[in-house]
C-alpha positions in Angstrom: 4.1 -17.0 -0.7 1.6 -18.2 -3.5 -1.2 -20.1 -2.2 -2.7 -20.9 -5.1 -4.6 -23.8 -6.6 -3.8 -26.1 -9.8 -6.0 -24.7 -11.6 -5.9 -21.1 -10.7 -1.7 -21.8 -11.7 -3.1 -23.1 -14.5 -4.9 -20.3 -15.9 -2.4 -18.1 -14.9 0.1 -19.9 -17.3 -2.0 -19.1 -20.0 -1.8 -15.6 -19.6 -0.7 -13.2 -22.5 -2.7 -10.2 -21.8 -4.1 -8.2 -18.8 -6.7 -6.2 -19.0 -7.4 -3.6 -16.0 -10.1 -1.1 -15.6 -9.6 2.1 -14.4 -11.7 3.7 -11.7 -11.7 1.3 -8.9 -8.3 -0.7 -10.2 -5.6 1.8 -11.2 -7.3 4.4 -8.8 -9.2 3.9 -5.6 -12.4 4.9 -7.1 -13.1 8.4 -5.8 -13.6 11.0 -8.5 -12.1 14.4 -7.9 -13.8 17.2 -9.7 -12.7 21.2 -9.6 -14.9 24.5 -9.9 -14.6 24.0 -13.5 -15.6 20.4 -13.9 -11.7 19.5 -14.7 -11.5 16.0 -13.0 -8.4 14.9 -11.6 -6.8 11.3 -10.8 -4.6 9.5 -8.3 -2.7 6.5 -9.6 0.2 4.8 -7.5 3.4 4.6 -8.8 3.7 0.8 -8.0 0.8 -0.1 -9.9 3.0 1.5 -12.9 6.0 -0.2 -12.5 4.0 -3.5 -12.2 2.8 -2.4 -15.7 6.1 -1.5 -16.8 7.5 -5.0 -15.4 5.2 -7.3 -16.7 5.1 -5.9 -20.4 8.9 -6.8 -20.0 8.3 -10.1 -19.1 6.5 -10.3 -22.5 2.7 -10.1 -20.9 0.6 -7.3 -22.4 -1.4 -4.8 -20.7 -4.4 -2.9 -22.3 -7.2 -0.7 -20.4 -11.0 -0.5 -20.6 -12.6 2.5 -18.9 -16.6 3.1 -18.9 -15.8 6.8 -18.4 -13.2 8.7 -20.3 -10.5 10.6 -18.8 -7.3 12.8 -19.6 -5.3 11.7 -17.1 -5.7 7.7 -18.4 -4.2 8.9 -21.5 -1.6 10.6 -20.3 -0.9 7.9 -17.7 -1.1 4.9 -19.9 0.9 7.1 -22.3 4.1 7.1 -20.1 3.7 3.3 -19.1 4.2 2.8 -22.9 0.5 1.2 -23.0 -1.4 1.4 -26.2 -4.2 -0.1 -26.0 -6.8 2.1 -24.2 -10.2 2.2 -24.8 -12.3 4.5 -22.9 -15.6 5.8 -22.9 -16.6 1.9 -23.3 -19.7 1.1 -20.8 -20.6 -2.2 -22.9 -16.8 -3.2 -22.2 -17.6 -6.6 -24.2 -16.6 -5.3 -27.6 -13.3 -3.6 -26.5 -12.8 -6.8 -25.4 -13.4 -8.6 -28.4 -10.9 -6.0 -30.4 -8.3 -6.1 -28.0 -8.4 -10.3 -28.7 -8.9 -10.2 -32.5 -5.7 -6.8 -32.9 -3.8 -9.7 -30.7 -4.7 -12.6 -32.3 -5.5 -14.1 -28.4 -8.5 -16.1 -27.2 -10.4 -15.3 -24.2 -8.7 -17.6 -22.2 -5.1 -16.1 -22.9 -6.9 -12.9 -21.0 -7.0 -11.6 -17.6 -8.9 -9.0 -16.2 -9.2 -7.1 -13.0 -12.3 -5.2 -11.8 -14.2 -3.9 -9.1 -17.8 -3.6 -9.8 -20.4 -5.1 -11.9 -19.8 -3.2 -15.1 -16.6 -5.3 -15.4 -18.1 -8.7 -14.8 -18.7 -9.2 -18.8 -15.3 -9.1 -19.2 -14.2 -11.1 -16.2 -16.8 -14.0 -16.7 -15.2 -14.4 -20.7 -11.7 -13.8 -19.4 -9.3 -16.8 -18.8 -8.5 -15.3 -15.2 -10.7 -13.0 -13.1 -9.7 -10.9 -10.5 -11.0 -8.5 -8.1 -9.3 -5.8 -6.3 -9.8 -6.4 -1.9 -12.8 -3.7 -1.8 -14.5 -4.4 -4.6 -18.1 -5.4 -4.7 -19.4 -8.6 -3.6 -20.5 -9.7 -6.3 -17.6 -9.0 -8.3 -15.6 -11.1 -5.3 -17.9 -13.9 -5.8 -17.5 -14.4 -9.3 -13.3 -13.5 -9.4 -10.6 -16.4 -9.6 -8.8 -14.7 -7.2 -9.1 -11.4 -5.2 -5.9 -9.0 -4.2 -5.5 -8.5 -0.7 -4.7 -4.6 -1.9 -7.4 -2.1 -2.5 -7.9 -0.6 -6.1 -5.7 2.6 -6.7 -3.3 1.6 -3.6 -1.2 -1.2 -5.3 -3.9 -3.8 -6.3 -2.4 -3.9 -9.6 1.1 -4.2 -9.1 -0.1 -7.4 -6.4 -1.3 -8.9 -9.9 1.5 -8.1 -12.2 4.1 -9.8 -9.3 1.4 -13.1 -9.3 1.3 -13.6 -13.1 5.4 -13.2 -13.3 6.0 -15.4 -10.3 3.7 -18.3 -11.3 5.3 -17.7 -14.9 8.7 -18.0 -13.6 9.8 -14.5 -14.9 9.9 -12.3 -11.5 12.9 -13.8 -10.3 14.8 -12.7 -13.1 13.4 -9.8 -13.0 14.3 -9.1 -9.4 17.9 -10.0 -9.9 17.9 -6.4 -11.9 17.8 -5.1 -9.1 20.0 -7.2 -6.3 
């Protein structure tokens, strides 16, 4: 199933943290707005059980959103992850917290994003990715792209890569057999 190089196995070894954004990654990017300017989200349930999974397999998860939203909070909230920084256009120095709270290096770091505002973070990260409909330019500079769009599973596609190339989804599946 993986079809992955040595090196991109490599870097996904490493991993101790993965960072996601939000719109474009956990949701599919469209902003939904009322009569009263109260915006509403879609997230997929798969992409939070992927979250759920791999901070069990001992991999942690943080967000870093440009915009600032509600519904992140209260998402991230039941997923049990703390680290959420929004409202953070120059994502670079979220970044830099999330590694120094940590005690992590860049390398130790994925990311998934979909559009150039994340490519700071991907281009210091240990292992980029892009969601399938992200922009090109975001493709171009990813280790590896999902084959799943953003907000329709993208992120659980990446949570299952990191624990099978770490050797922790089988066990993990077996809690459910």
């Amino acid at each position: 199933m993986l079809n992955l190089s040595r090196e991109q196995q490599d870097k996904i070894k490493r991993l101790k943290l993965l960072i996601l954004d939000v719109d474009g990654v956990l949701t599919d990017g469209r902003l939904f707005f009322d009569d009263h300017g109260q915006e509403y989200k879609c997230f997929h349930a798969r992409d939070g059980h992927g979250i759920k999974l791999l901070r069990q397999s001992g991999v942690e998860v943080a967000v870093i959103s440009g915009r600032k939203s509600n519904s992140v909070t209260l998402r991230m909230q039941t997923l049990g992850v703390d680290l959420v920084y929004q409202g953070h256009e120059n994502k670079r120095a979220a970044f830099a917290e999330i590694l120094q709270n940590l005690n992590l290096r860049p390398g130790q770091a994925a990311h998934v994003g979909d559009d150039v505002l994340d490519l700071p973070i991907m281009l210091q990260a240990g292992f980029a990715v892009a969601v399938a409909d992200a922009n090109f330019a975001v493709k171009q500079r990813a280790d590896w792209c999902t084959q799943t769009p953003g907000g329709m599973g993208a992120v659980r596609e990446v949570c299952d890569l990191i624990m099978q190339v770490q050797g922790s989804f089988d066990a993990m599946l077996r809690n459910y057999l």
